[in-house]
DOFIBA-481789 format. One line per 5 residues: for each residue x, y, z of C-alpha. Coordinates in steps of 0.25 Angstrom, whole numbers, plus 5000, padded with zeros to 4 digits. Each point is the difference from the previous one (the first is absolute). Example, Ala and Ser with C-alpha at 12.3 -4.5 7.8 and 13.67 -1.06 7.14 Angstrom:
REM residues 2
5049/4982/5031 ~ 5006/5014/4998
//
This chain:
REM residues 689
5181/5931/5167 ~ 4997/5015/5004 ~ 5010/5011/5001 ~ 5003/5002/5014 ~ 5002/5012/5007
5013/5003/5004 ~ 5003/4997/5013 ~ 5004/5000/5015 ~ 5008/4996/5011 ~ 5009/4988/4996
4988/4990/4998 ~ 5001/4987/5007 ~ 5012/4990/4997 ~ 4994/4986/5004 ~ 5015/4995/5002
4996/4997/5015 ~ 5016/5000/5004 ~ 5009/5009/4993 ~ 5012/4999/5004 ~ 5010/5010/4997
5000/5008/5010 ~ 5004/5014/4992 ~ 5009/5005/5009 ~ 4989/5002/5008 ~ 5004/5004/5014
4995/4991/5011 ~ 4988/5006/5006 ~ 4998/5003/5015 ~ 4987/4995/5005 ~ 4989/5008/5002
4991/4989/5007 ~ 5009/4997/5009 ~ 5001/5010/5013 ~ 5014/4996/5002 ~ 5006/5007/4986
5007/4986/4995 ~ 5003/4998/4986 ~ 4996/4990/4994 ~ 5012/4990/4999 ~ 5000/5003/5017
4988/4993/5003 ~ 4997/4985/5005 ~ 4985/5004/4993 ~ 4996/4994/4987 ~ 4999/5013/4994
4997/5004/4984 ~ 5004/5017/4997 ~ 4994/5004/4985 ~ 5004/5014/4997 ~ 5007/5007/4990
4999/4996/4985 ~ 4996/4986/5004 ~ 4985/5005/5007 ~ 4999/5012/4987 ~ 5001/4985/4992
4990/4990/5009 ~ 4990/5012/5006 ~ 4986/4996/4996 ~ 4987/5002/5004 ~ 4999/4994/5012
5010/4995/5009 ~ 4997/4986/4999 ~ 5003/5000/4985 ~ 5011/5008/5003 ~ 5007/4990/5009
4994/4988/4993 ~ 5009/4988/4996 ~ 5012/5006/5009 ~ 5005/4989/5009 ~ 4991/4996/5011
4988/5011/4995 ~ 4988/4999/4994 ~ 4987/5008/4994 ~ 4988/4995/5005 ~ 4993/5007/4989
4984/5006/4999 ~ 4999/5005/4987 ~ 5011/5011/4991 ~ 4996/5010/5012 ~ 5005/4991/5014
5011/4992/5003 ~ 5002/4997/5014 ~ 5014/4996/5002 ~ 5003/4985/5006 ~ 5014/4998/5007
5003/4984/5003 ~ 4985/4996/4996 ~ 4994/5012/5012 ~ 4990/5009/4994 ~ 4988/5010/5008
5002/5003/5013 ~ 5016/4994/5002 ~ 5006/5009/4987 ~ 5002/5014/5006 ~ 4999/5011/4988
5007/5012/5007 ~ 5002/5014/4996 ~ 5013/5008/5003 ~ 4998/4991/5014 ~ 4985/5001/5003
4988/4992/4998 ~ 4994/5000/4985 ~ 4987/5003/5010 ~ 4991/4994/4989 ~ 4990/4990/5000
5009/4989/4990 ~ 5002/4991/5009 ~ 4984/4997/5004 ~ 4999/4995/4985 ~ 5007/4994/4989
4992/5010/4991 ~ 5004/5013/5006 ~ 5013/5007/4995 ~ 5011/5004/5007 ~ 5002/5015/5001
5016/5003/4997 ~ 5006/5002/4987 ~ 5012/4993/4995 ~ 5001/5009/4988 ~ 5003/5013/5012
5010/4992/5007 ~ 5014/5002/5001 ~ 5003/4988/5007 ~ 4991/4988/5004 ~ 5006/4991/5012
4994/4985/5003 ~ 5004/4993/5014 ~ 4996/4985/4996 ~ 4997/4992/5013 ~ 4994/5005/5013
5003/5016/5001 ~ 4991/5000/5014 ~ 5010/5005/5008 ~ 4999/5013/4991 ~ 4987/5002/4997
4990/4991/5007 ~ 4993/4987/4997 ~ 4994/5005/4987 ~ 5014/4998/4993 ~ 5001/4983/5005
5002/4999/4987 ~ 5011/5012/4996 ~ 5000/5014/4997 ~ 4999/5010/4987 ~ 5003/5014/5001
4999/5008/4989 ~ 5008/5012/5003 ~ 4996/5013/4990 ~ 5004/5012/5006 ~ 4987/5007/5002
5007/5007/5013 ~ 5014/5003/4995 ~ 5009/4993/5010 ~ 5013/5008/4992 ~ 5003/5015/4999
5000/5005/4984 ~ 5005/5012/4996 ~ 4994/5003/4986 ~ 4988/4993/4991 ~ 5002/4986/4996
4989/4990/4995 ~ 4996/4991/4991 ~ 4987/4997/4989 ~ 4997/4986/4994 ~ 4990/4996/4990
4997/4985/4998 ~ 4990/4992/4990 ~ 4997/4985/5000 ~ 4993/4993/4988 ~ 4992/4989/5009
4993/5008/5004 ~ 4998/5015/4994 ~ 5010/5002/5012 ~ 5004/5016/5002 ~ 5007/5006/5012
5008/5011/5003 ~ 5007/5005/5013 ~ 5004/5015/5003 ~ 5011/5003/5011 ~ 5006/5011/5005
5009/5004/5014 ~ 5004/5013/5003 ~ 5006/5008/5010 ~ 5012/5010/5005 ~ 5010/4990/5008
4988/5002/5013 ~ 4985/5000/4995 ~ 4997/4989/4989 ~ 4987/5000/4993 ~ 4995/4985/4994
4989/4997/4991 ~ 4997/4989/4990 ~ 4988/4997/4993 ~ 4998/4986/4993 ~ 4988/4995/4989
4998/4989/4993 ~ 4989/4993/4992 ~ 4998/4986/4994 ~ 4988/4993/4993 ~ 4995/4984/5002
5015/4991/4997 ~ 5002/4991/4991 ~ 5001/4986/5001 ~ 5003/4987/4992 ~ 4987/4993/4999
4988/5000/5012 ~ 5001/5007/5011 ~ 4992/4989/5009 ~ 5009/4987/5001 ~ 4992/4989/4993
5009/4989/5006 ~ 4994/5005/5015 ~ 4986/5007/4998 ~ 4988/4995/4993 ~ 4994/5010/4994
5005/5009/4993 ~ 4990/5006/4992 ~ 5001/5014/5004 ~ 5016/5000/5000 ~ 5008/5010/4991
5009/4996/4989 ~ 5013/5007/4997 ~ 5000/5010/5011 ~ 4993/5000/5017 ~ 4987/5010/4997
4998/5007/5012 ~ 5015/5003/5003 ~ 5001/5015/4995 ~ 5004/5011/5010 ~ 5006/5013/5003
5009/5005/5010 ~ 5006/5016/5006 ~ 5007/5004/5009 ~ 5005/5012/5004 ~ 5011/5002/5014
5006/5014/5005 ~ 5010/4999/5011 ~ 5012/5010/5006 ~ 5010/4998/5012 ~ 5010/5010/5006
5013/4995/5003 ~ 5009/5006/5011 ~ 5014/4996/5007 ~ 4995/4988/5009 ~ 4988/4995/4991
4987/5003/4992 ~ 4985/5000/5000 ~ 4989/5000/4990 ~ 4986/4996/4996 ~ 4993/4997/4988
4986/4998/4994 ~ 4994/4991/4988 ~ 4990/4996/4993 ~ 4996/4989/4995 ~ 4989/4996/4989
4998/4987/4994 ~ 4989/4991/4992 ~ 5002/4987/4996 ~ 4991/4988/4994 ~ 4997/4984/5008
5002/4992/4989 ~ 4990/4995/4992 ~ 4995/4988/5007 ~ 5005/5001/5012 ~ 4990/5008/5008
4988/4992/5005 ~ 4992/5011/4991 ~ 5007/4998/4988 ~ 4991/4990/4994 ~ 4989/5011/5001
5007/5006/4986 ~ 5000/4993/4988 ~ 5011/5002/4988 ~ 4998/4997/4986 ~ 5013/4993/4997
4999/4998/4984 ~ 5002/5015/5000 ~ 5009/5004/5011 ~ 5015/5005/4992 ~ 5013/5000/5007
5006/5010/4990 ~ 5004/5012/5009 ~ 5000/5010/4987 ~ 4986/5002/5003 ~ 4990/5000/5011
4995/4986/5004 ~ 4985/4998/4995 ~ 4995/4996/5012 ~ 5006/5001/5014 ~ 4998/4989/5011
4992/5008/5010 ~ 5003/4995/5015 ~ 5004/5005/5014 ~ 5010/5011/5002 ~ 5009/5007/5011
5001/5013/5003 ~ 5011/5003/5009 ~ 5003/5016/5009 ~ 5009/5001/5008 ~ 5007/5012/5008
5012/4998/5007 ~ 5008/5012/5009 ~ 5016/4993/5003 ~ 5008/5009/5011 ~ 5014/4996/5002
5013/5005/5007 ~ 5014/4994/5005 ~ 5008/5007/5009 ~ 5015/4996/5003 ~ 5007/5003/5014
5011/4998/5007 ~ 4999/4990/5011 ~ 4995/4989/5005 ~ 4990/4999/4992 ~ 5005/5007/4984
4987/4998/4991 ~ 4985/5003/5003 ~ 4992/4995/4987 ~ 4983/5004/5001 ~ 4990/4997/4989
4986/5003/5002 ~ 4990/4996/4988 ~ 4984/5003/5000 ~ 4992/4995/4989 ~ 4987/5001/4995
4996/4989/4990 ~ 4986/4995/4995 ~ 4997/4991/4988 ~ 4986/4996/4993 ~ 4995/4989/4993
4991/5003/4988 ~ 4993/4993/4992 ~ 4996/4999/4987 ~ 4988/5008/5001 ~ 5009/5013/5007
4993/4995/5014 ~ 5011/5000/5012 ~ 4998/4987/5005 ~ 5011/5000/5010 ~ 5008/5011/5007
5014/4997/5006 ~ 5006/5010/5011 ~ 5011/5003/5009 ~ 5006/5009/5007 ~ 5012/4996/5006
5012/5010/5008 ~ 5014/4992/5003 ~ 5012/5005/5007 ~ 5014/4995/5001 ~ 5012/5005/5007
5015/4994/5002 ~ 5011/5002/5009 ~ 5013/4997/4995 ~ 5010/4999/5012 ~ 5014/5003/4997
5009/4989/4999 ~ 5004/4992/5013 ~ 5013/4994/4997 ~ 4997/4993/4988 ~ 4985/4999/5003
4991/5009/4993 ~ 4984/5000/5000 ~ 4987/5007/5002 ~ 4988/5000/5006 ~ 4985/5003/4996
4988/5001/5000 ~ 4988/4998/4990 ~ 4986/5003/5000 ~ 4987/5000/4991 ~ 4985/5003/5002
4992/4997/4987 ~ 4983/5001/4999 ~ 4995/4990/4989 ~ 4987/4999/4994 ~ 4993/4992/4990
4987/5005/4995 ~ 4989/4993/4992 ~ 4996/4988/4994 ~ 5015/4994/4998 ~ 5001/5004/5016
5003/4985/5005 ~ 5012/5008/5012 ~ 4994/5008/5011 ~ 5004/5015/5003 ~ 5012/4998/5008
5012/5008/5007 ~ 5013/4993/5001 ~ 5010/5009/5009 ~ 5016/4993/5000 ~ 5013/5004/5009
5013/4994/4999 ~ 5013/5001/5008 ~ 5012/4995/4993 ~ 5016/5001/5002 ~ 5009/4994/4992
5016/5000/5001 ~ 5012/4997/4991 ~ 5014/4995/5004 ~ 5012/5001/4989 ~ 5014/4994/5002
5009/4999/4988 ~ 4996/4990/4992 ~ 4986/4997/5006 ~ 4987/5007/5008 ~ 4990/4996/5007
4986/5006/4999 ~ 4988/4997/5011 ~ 4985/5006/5003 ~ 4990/5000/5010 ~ 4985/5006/4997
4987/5001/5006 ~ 4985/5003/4996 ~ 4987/5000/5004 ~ 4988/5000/4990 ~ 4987/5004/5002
4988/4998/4991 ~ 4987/5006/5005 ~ 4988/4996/4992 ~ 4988/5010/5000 ~ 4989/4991/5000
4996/4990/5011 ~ 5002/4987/4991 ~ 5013/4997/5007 ~ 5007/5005/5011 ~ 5014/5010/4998
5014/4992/4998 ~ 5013/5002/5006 ~ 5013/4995/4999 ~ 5013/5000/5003 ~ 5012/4994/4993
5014/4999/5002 ~ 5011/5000/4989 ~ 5016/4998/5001 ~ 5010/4997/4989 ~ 5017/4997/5000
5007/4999/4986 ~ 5015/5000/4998 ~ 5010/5003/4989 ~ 5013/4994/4996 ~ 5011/5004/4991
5007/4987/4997 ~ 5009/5008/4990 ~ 4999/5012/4989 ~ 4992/4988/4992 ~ 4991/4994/5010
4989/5004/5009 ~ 4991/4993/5010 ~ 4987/5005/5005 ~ 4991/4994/5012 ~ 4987/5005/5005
4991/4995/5010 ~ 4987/5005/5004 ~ 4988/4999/5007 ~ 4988/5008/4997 ~ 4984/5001/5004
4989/5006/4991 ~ 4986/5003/5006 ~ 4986/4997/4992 ~ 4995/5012/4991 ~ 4985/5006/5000
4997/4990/4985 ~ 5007/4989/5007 ~ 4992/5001/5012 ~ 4986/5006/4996 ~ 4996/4996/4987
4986/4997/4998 ~ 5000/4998/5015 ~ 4984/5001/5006 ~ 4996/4998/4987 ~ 4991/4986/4999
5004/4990/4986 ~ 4988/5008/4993 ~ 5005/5014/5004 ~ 5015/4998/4995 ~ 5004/5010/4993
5009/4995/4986 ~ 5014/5009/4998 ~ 5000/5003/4986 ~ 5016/5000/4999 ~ 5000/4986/5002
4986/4996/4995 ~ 5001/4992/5014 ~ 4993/5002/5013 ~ 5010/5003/5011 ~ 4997/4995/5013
5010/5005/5014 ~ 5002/4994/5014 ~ 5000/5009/5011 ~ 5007/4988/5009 ~ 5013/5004/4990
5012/4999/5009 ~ 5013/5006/4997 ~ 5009/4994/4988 ~ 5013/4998/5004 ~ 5013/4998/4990
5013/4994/5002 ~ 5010/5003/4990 ~ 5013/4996/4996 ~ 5008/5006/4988 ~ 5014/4998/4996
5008/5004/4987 ~ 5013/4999/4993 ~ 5006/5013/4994 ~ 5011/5000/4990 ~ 5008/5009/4992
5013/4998/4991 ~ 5004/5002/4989 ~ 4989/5003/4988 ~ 4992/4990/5011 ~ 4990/5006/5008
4988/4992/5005 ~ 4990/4997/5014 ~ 4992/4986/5005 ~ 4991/5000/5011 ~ 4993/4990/5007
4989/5003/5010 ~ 4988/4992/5007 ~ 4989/5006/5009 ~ 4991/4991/5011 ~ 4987/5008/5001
4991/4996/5012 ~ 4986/5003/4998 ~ 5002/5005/4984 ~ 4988/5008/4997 ~ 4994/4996/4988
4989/5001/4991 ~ 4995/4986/4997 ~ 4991/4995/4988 ~ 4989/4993/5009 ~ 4996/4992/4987
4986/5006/5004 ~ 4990/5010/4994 ~ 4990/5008/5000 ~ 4989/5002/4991 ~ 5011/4996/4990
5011/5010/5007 ~ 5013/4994/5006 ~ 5002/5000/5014 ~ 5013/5004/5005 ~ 5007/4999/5015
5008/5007/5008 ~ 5007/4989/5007 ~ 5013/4995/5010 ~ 5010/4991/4998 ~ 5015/4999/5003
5009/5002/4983 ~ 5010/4999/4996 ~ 5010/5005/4988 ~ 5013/4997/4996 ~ 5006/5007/4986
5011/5004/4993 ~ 5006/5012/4994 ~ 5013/5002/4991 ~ 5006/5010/4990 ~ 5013/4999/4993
5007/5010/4991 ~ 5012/4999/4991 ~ 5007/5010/4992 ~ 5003/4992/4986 ~ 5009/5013/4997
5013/5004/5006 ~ 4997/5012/5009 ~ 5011/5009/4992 ~ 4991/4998/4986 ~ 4991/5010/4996
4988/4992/4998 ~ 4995/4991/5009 ~ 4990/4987/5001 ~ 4996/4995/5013 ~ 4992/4988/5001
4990/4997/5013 ~ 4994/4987/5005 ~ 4990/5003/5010 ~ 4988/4992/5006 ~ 4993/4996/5013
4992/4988/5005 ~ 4988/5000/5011 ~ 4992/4988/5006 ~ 4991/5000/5012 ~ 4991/4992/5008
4990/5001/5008 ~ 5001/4989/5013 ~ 4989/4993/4995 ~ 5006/4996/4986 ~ 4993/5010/4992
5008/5010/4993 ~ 4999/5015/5002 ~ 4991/5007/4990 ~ 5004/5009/4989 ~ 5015/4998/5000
5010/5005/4989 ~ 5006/4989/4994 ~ 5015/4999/4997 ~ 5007/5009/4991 ~ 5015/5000/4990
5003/5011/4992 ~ 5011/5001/4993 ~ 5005/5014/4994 ~ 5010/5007/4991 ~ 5004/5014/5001
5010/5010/4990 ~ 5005/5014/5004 ~ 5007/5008/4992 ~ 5004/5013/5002 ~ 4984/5007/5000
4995/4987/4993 ~ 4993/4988/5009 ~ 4993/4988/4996 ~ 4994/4989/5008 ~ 4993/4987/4997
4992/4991/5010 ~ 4995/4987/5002 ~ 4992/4997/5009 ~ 4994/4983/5004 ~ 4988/4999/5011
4998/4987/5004 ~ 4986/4995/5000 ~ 4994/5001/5014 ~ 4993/4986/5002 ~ 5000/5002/5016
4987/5008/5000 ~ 4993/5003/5012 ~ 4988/4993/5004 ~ 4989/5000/4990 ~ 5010/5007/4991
5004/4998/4985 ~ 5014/4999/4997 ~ 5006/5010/4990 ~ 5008/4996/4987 ~ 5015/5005/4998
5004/5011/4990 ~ 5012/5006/4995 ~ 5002/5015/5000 ~ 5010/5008/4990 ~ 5003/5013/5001
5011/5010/4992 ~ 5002/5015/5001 ~ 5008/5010/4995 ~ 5004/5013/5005 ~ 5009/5013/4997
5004/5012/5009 ~ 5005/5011/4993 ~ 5002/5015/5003 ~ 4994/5013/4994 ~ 5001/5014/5002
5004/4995/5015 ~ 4989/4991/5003 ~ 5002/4984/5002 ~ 4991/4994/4992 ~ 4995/4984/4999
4993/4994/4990 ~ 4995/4985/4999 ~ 4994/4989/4995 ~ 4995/4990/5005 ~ 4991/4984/4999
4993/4993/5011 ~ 4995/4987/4996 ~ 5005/4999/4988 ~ 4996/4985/4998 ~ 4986/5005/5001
5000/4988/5011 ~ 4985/4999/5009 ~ 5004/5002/5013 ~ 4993/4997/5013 ~ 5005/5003/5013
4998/4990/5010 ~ 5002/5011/5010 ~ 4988/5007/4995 ~ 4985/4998/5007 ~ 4994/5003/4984
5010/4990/4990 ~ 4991/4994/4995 ~ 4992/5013/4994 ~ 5009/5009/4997 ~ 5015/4996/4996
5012/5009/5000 ~ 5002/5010/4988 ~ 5004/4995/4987 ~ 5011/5005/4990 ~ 5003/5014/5003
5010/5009/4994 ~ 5004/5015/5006 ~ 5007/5011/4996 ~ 5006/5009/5012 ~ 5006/5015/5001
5005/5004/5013 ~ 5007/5014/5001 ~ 5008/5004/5012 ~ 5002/5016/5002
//
């Protein structure tokens, strides 16, 4: 095996649950306009921060969060992992930034990456269950804010920062991050910088399934040709803090080039691949490389911020303004552009915190976004469009001794202008509002309740797809090798939710289960119609009411008496999601069912953690679908912090997949031609100055 480079930020620990908390002070919501810490809230909410996100962060944020009870990755390759929360995916998962809109095109294809990095972030914040009464009927589905601090919300009076360097042998991984904050108690100066490579991953055997697809001539063995890429970024950002608040702005770049896997594209079987010679060794060059479609990804992006404090009726004025510029292309194999993707999108969002009335306390807002899209070339199956969005919201909090209520209200108005005559402009209007409780039973027990009722209108794919185009001019989109046909007649979907949870605490005991089901009317779905053309599938956006029902719990135990000096905690974590369409059919692509079980050793600088994790075959496939085989997952790390010449340093070791286990997600559009990553092992430094 090669001699790795040594490397960065503490690599990913697959344990998706660790449980000792690491004295880790509880963490006050960013996501949440009302500053609540997390034990405060009636919300399903998960917090990764601290030495528990420098172990999990990844390349993406679905990988990141991936296997963590109720959350998934709906995967496109070593370079995408949209995140799936309760089997939602696309358009009803919000991917936020400090608070704003990814304003990205992620959601208008499984194929397209989203635009934060885990590996920046100090914390990352998910809100499972509909967060629409915080930002709009994109998050039906929840909410994950990566929180980075680009705009440095805290005054610093010196230089502090931090460098990491990380390398991966799947895939010739090599990353490394630079951070730095700097200031005089007043003005603070940010900058990070952030680059990483990888080559084709390898994988145990053929990367197209043979139990599912016919031929599979032209698949790679031992790794997914086509999956290569590169990626930089680059961020400055500064604030000036004062008595009664703060302001700033910030600016980045983004850069970032990524292969479809082999197979996947509708042009992939243009390029032929002599097997017999392809080598998987990574201590050289691979002979040949699979030749197929790639992204190239711009985008710039200006972030101004501020809070103001006052005394008075009203104490907190919170503004963030975000303006970005973002453009993608399609190449292929040739170097020809075939498709260009753009947008340029502003958003705005400003909140009124009142001071507290009684034992009420709450704030108002008000949320706006107006993005251009375009979609130029032969993949160009959506018209230009314009989408302009509002939204009014208040929400309020009520806390007695040993319970608080908590209850919102919002409004929006969608507008979706289309800039040919095809089909007429859309607009709607929704309506969201929400009640949850919490109960203190005791110091051990704690019981949550949280009812809402939340509304999402169509999106541009969702409604314009391929519409004016006859059966012969459909136009095939290559991420999902389909063709992908929208409904202008799309009404709006709307979600009833119910979730309730169970909270304890004693002893070397901690642990959480929570129940949930949501009633969709008028789901929006894309539907395998079972038909072709000219030997291309045919796929839907269709209507009908859904539902899911699932599960979630985790469970800790301390094996060792708090007083001893080395610890063992062992975590039972898993989850469990069904649904249903009204007419019998099952849902498409849903995660299955997940138990992990892991087993984690502190000692003093010293920690070790091991992790199993069980997925249970998913044999309630969507229509038209193949089911998707169980796996097993194991994962182990090890890590130590030490001190040198004043600097904390981490250095850390770690295997994913150790099992060399073929996975397939049934949450992924492309399983069954390209699996997961096989055996990996990284080695991590991360050095905080």
């Amino acid at each position: 095996m090669k001699k790795y480079i040594l490397s960065s930020l503490v690599a990913v620990s697959a344990a998706p649950a660790m449980a000792a908390n690491e004295n880790r002070m509880e963490h006050v919501l960013v996501t949440m306009p009302i500053h609540k810490k997390e034990a405060q809230t009636a919300l399903p909410v998960t917090v990764l921060d601290g030495a528990e996100l420098r172990r999990r962060a990844a390349a993406t944020i679905g990988e990141t969060l991936n296997n963590s009870p109720g959350l998934s990755s709906a995967s496109f390759g070593p370079a995408v992992g949209q995140p799936v929360i309760r089997g939602q995916q696309g358009p009803r998962v919000q991917v936020l930034q400090n608070g704003m809109q990814a304003l990205d095109v992620s959601t208008n294809s499984a194929d397209h990456a989203v635009s934060v990095e885990p590996i920046l972030a100090d914390s990352i914040e998910i809100l499972r269950g509909p967060a629409t009464m915080l930002y709009g009927g994109g998050a039906i589905g929840g909410v994950i804010n990566v929180v980075d601090g680009r705009i440095p919300t805290k005054p610093v009076d010196g230089v502090e920062g931090v460098a990491e360097l990380r390398s991966s042998s799947v895939n010739d991984g090599r990353s490394g991050v630079f951070r730095v904050d700097a200031g005089d108690g007043q003005w603070v100066v940010h900058l990070d910088a952030l680059y990483r490579d990888w080559s084709d991953p390898d994988i145990p055997g053929l990367a197209i399934n043979p139990r599912n697809v016919d031929d599979v001539d032209e698949s790679t063995d031992g790794s997914i040709g086509n999956a290569s890429g590169r990626t930089r970024r680059l961020t400055l950002g500064s604030s000036y803090h004062f008595d009664n608040g703060y302001w700033g702005l910030s600016y980045s770049e983004l850069s970032n080039q990524y292969g479809i896997p082999s197979g996947v594209h509708h042009h992939g079987h243009e390029e032929e691949e002599d097997h017999d010679d392809h080598d998987h060794d990574h201590d050289h060059d691979h002979d040949h490389e699979e030749e197929g479609v790639s992204l190239v990804i711009e985008q710039k992006r200006w972030d101004v911020a501020g809070d103001l404090h006052f005394d008075g009726p009203i104490d907190l004025m919170r503004w963030r303004l975000s303006y970005s510029d973002y453009q993608h292309k399609e190449v292929e194999p040739s170097g020809e552009v075939g498709t260009t993707f753009s947008k340029e999108a502003w958003a705005g969002r400003v909140e009124l915190s009142h001071a507290p009335w009684g034992q009420w306390h709450g704030v108002w807002g008000l949320q706006w976004q107006d993005a251009d899209f375009s979609a130029l070339g032969e993949e160009s199956f959506v018209p230009e469009n314009t989408t302009r969005s509002v939204g009014l919201f208040w929400l309020e909090d009520y806390h007695a001794k040993n319970w608080s209520l908590e209850a919102g209200l919002r409004a929006d108005v969608d507008r979706l202008e289309i800039s040919q005559a095809i089909a007429d402009d859309q607009q709607d209007t929704s309506f969201s509002a929400s009640l949850a409780g919490i109960y203190d039973i005791n110091e051990v027990w704690t019981l949550s309740l949280s009812l809402s009722e939340s509304q999402r209108a169509p999106n541009a794919e969702e409604r314009f797809s391929n519409i004016g185009n006859t059966l012969e001019q459909y136009v095939v989109h290559g991420a999902t090798g389909a063709i992908e046909v929208g409904d202008v007649n799309l009404s709006t979907e709307k979600s009833r939710n119910a979730d309730f949870s169970v909270r304890a605490d004693f002893g070397g005991l901690s642990g959480k289960l929570t129940a949930f089901h949501n009633e969709f009317a008028d789901y929006i779905y894309l539907d395998n119609t079972g038909t072709e053309s000219d030997d291309v599938e045919i796929l839907q956006y269709r209507q009908q009411d859904a539902k899911f029902t699932g599960l979630e719990y985790e469970f800790s135990y301390n094996l060792s008496p708090a007083s001893t000096e080395q610890q063992y905690v062992v975590t039972l974590f898993g989850d469990r999601v069904s649904a249903e369409l009204d007419s019998g059919q099952n849902v498409p692509r849903l995660p299955p069912g997940h138990d992990g079980l892991s087993l984690a050793w502190l000692w003093q600088q010293w920690r070790a953690d091991v992790s199993y994790v069980h997925a249970h075959a998913q044999n309630k496939a969507g229509v038209n679908e193949a089911a998707t085989a169980a796996y097993n997952r194991f994962d182990a790390s090890i890590s130590r912090e030490f001190n040198m010449a004043g600097n904390d340093y981490t250095i850390m070791l770690s295997g994913h997949n150790l099992g060399d286990e073929e996975i397939r997600s049934s949450a992924s559009f492309i399983r069954d031609y390209a699996p997961e990553a096989g055996r990996n092992i990284e080695l991590a430094l991360r050095v905080k100055f």
